[in-house]
C-alpha positions in Angstrom: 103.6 11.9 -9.3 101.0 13.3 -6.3 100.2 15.9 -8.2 99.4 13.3 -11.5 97.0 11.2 -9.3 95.3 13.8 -7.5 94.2 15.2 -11.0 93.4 11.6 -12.2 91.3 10.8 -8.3 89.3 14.0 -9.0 88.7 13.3 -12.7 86.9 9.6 -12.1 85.4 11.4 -8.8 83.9 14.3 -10.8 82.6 11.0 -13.4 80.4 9.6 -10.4 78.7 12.1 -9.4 75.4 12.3 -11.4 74.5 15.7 -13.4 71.5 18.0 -12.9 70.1 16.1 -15.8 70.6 12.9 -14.4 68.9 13.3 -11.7 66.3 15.2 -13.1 65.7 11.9 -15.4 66.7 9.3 -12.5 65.6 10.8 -9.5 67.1 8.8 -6.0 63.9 6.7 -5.1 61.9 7.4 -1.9 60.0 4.7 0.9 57.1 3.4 -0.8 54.2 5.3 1.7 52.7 2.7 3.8 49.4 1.7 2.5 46.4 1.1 5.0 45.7 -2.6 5.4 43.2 -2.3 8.2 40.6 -0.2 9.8 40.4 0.3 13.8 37.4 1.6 15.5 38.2 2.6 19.2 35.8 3.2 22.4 37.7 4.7 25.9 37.2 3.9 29.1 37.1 7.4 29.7 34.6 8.3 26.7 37.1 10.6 24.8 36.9 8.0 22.0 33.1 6.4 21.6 32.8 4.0 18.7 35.4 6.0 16.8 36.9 5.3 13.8 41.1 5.9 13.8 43.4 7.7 10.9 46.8 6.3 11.8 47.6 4.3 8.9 48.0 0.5 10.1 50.0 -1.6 7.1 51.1 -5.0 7.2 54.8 -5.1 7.4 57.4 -7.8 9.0 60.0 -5.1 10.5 61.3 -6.7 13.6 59.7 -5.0 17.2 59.8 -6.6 20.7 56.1 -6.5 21.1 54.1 -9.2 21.8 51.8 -10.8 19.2 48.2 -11.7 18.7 48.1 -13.9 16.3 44.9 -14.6 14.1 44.9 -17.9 12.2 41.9 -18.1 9.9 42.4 -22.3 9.4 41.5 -22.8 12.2 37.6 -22.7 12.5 34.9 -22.7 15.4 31.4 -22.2 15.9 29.5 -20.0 13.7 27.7 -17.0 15.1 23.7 -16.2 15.1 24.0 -12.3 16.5 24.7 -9.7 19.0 21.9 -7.8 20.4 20.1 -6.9 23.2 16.7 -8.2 25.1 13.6 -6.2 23.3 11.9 -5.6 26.3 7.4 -4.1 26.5 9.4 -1.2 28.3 11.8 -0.9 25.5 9.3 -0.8 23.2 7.1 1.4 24.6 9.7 4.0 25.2 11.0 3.8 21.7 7.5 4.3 20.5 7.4 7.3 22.5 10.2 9.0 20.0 8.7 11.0 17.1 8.3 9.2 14.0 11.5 10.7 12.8 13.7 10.3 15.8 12.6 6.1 16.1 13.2 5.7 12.7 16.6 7.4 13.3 17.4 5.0 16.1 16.2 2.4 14.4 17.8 2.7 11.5 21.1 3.2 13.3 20.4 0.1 15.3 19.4 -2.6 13.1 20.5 -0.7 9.6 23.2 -2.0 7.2 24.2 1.6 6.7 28.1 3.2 7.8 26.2 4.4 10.2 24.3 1.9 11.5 25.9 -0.8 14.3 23.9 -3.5 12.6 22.2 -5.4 15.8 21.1 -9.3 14.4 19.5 -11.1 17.0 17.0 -10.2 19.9 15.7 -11.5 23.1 12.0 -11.3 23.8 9.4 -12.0 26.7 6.7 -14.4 26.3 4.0 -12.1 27.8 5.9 -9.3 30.8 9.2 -9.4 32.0 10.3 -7.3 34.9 11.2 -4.2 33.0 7.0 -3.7 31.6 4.9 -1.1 33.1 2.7 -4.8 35.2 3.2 -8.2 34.8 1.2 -10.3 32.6 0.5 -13.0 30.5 -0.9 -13.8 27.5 -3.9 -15.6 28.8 -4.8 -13.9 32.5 -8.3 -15.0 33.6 -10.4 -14.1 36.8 -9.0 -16.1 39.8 -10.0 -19.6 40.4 -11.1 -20.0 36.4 -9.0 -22.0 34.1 -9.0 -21.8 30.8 -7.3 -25.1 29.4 -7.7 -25.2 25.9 -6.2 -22.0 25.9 -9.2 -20.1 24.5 -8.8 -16.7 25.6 -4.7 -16.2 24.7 -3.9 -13.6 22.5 -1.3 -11.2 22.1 -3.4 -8.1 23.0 -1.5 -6.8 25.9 1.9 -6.7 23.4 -0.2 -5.3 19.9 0.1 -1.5 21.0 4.0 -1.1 21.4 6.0 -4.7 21.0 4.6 -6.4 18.1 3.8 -2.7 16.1 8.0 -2.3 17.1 8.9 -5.5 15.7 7.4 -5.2 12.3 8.9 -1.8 11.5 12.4 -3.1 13.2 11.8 -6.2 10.5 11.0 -4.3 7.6 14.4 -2.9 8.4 16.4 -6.1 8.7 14.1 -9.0 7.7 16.8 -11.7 8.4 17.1 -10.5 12.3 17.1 -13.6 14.7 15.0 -13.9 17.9 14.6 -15.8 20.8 12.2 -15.5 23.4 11.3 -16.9 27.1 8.9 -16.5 29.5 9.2 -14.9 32.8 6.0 -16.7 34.0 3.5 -19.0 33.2 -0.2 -17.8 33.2 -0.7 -18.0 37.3 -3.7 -20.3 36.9 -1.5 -23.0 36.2 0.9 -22.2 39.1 0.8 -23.5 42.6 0.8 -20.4 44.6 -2.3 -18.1 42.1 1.0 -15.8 41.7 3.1 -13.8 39.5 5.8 -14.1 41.8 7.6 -17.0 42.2 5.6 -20.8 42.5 5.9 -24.0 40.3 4.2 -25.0 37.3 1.6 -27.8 38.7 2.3 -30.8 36.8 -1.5 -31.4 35.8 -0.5 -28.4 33.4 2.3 -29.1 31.5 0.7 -30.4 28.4 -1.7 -26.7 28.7 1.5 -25.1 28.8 3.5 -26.6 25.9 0.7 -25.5 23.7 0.5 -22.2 25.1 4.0 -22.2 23.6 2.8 -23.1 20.2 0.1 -20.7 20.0 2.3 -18.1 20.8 4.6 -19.1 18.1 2.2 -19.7 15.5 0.4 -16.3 16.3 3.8 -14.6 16.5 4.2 -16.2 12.8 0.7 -14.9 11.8 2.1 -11.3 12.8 5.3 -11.8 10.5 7.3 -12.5 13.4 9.7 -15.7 13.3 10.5 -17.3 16.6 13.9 -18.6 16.3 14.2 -20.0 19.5 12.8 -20.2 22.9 13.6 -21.2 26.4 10.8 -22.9 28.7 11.7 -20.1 31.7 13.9 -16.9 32.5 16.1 -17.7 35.4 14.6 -20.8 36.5 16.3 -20.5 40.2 15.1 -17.1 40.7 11.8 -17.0 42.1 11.9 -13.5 43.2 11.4 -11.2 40.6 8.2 -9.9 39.6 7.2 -11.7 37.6 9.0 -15.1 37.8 8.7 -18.8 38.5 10.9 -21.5 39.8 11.2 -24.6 37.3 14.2 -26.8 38.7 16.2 -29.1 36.3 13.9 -32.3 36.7 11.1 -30.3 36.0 12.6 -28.4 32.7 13.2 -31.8 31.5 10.1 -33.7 32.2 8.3 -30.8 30.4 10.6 -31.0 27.2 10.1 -34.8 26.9 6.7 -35.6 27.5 5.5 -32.4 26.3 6.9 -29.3 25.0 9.1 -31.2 22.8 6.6 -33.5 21.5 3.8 -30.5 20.7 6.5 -28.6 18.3 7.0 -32.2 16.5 2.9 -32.8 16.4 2.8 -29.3 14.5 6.3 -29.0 12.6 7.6 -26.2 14.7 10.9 -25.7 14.0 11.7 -23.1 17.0 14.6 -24.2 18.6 14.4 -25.4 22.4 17.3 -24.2 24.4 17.3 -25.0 28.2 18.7 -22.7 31.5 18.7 -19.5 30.7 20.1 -18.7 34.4 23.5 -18.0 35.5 27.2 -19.9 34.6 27.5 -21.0 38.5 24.9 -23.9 38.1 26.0 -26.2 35.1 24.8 -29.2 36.8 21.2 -27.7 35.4 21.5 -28.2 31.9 23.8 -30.7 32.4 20.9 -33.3 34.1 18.6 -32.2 30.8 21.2 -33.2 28.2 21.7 -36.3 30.5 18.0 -37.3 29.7 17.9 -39.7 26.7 14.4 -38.6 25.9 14.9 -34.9 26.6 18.0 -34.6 25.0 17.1 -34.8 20.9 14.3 -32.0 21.5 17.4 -29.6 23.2 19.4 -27.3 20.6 21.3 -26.0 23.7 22.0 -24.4 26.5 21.5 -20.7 27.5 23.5 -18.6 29.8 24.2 -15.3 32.0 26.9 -14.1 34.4 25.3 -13.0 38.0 26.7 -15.8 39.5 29.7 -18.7 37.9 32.6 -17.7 35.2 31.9 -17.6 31.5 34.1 -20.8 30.8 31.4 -22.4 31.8 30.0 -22.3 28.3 33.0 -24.6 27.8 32.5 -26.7 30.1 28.9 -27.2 27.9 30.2 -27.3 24.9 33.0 -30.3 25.8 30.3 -32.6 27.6 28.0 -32.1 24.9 29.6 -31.0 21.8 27.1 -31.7 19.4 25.1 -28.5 21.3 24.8 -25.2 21.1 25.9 -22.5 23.9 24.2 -18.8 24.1 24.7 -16.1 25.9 21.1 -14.3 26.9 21.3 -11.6 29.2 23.9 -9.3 31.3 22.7 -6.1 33.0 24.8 -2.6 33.1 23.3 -0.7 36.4 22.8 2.6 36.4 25.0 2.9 39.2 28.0 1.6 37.6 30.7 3.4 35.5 30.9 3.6 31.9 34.6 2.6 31.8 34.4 -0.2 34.5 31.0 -1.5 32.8 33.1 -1.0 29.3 35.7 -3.4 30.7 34.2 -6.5 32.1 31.6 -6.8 30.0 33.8 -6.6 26.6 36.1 -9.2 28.2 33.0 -11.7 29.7 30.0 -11.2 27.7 31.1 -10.2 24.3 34.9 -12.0 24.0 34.3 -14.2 26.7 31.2 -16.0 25.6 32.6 -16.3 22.2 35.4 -17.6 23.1 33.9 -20.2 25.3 31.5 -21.6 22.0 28.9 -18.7 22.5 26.8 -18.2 19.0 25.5 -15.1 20.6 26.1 -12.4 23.2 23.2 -10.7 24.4 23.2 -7.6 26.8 20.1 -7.2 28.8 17.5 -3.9 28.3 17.6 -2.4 24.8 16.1 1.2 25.8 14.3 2.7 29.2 14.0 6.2 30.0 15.7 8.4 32.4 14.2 7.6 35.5 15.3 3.4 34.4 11.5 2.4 33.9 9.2 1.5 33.2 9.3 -1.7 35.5 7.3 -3.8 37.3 6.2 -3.5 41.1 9.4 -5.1 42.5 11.0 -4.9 39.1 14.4 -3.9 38.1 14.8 -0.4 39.1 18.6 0.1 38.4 18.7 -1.6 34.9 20.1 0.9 32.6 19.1 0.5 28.7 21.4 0.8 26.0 19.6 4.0 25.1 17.9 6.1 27.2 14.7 7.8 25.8 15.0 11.2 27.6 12.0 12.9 25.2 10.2 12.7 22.3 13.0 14.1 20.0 16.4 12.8 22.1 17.6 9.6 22.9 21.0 9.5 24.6 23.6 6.4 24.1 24.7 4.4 26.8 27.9 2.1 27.8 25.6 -1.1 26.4 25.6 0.0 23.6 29.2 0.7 22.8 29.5 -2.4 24.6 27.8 -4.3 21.5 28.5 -2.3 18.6 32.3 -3.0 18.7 30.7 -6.4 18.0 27.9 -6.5 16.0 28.5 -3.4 13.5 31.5 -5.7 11.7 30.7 -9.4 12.8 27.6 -9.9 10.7 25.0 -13.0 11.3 27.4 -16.1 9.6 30.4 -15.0 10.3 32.8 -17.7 12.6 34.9 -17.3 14.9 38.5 -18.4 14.2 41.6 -18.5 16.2 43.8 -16.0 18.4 46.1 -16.3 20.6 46.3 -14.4 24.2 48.7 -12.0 25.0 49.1 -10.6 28.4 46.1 -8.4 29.4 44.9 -8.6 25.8 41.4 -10.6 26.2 40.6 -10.9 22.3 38.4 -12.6 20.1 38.7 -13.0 16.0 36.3 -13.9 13.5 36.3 -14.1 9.5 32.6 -12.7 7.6 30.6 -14.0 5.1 32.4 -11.9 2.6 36.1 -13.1 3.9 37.1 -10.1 6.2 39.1 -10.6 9.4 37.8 -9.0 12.5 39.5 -8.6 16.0 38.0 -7.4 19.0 41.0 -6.4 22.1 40.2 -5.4 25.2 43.2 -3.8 27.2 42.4 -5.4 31.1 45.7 -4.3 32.0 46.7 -1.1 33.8 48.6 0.4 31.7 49.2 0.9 28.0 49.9 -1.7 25.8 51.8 -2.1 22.9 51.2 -5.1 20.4 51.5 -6.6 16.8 48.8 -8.2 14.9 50.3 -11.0 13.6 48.3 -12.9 10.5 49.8 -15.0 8.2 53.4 -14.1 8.9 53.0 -10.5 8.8 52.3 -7.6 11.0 50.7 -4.7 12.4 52.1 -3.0 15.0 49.6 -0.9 17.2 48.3 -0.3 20.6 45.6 -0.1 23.4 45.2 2.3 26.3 44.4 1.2 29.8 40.3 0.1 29.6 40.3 0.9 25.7 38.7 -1.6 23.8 39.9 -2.2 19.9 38.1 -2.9 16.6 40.4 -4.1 13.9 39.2 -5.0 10.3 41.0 -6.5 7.3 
């Protein structure tokens, strides 16, 4: 009887195992290979990844993992975003122009292109006549001491035809659809109280001079080619100091706008948008007293911003009293005596994610290019500003922290994009955004001090993936 089943076990044993031909014809199927949902572009804290696009393979999947989630929820919409960039200063310009024709147009391609390899920059800052960082201060109407000139009939662009406005029309014929905004560091000093560059107030008896020194710049900017997409009345109001500068306090700003400024873009049909401050977060109570102002108010698009002084949730704080405003972020500085991964760090987390994050429809780092000595500057100027590029001769430019600090941002979060929601997750100061053409884009920061591991969670999937110490993270689906 053993003997009879052990014959009949192996018989219906030998039955289900498959043949050679059978599994030459039905082969055992293997894991589906994981396809690549999303890109990831990485920059290091300690520069052994700049700007660098990643091969790991990053699929959406819903295997169970510990990690903690950022999750990205594209119904849920915000503001829309005019640019990242950088300010396009006479010094800038002057040492881009210095380049060989190749190298600039190589830079500039790179910078303002909508090649693979360009980073695709979409909005500039400008100076109405010198900021701190051109060779000497001037304006755009500087007469002989104790002359006036008050129907403005000696402005012109002059001192900006040989290297800024030449700059802007090539960087234009490049991008045509590249957003500016420009302020002044000072007024012409015949209108100020102290005959000065530095510092002084703008006398009353000229505000109505002024606001059409505005428009003529404008319109002769336009007659150039050059749009104006919006200005502010003064750079850093409450910093008299710099060279060249002037102090403009909050009463002041407003009473211009109202009675003046305002009303001479409506005489003419300027649409240039006004946008008040343009100083640091610590002093809301500055634009705050403008919006207040029932007459000032309808002239004001917004408020403008930078981060020597206050914390970025200020923008917030702006965008809840007055939510039918606009918040920008103008200016931040990277010195040349700080660190590449330190700089890399705050500035991704305030500037770029934090500004956006607090309503921000642009981040802005300050000096787009000086050479290697940091010039030029003005007497008194900014001698430790450190460009994005640094212009070391005619045929090499070299790339700096600023500009890493930007391109994670403005090479895949093109001009109408909007940001949409993300949640926090430890150390992981992030930002997300959808494009014009329906792509997700998420921008992490790793603050922490040590690495992270984390999924990217969107619409009930995931992406499992992670960020070193100081690492900063672009991811694109």
């Amino acid at each position: 009887m053993k003997l009879l089943f052990l014959t009949l076990f192996t018989s219906v044993l030998l039955k289900c195992v498959p043949s050679n031909d059978a599994i030459k014809s039905n082969p055992i199927p293997t894991p589906t290979p994981l396809t690549n949902d999303m890109d990831f572009w990485l920059t290091k804290g300690d520069q052994s990844a700049l700007l660098q696009k990643q091969t790991a393979v990053l699929g959406f999947g819903t295997t169970y993992n510990t990690y903690s989630n950022i999750e990205v929820d594209e119904t849920q919409i915000y503001q829309s975003v005019d640019g990242f960039g950088y300010t396009l200063t006479g010094g800038s310009a002057q040492v881009i122009n210095s380049l060989s024709s190749t190298k600039k147009q190589e830079l500039l391609q790179e910078l303002f292109g909508s090649s693979s390899t360009s980073i695709g920059l979409s909005y500039l800052r400008l100076s109405i006549g010198a900021s701190d960082l051109n060779d000497e201060p001037f304006t755009y109407d500087d007469i002989p001491s104790g002359q006036t000139d008050l129907n403005l009939n000696r402005f012109s662009l002059s001192p900006d035809m040989t290297n800024l406005v030449p700059l802007l029309k090539e960087i234009l014929a490049i991008n045509p659809n590249i957003k500016m905004i420009a302020t002044p560091w000072s007024a012409p000093v015949w209108m100020k109280d102290n005959g000065s560059f530095v510092g002084g107030n703008l006398q009353p008896q000229y505000y109505g001079v002024y606001a059409q020194y505005f428009v003529k710049y404008i319109q002769a900017m336009k007659q150039q080619g050059i749009a104006i997409t919006a200005i502010t009345p003064q750079n850093e109001p409450l910093n008299p100091g710099n060279n060249p500068s002037m102090l403009m306090t909050a009463s002041q700003q407003a009473e211009f706008i109202k009675t003046h400024l305002g009303p001479a873009f409506q005489t003419v049909n300027i649409t240039t948008k006004i946008v008040v401050y343009d100083h640091n977060c610590d002093r809301p109570d500055y634009p705050i007293a403008i919006l207040n102002d029932a007459i000032a108010n309808p002239f004001v698009d917004g408020s403008a911003f930078h981060l020597y002084g206050g914390d970025i949730s200020t923008l917030s704080t702006l965008h809840t009293a007055f939510p039918n405003k606009n918040v920008y972020f103008t200016e931040q500085w990277t010195s040349s005596t700080g660190s590449f991964g330190g700089d890399l760090k705050w500035h991704l987390k305030n500037v770029v994610i934090g500004s956006m994050i607090n309503w921000s429809k642009v981040a802005l780092e300050w000096n787009l290019a000086n050479n290697s000595s940091f010039a030029p500057h003005t007497p008194g100027g900014c001698n430790q500003c450190k460009g994005a590029i640094t212009v070391e001769s005619s045929s090499l430019y070299t790339r700096n922290v600023g500009y890493y600090i930007i391109a994670h941002a403005s090479k895949f979060v093109p001009a109408g994009s909007v940001r949409i929601a993300s949640t926090l997750s430890g150390n992981l100061n992030n930002v997300a955004f959808k494009t014009p053409d329906g792509k997700k884009v998420l921008l992490v920061e790793n603050d922490g001090a040590s690495p992270a591991l984390f999924n990217i969670k969107f619409n009930g999937r995931w992406i499992a993936t992670s960020l070193e110490s100081g690492s900063v993270g672009t991811y694109i689906w």
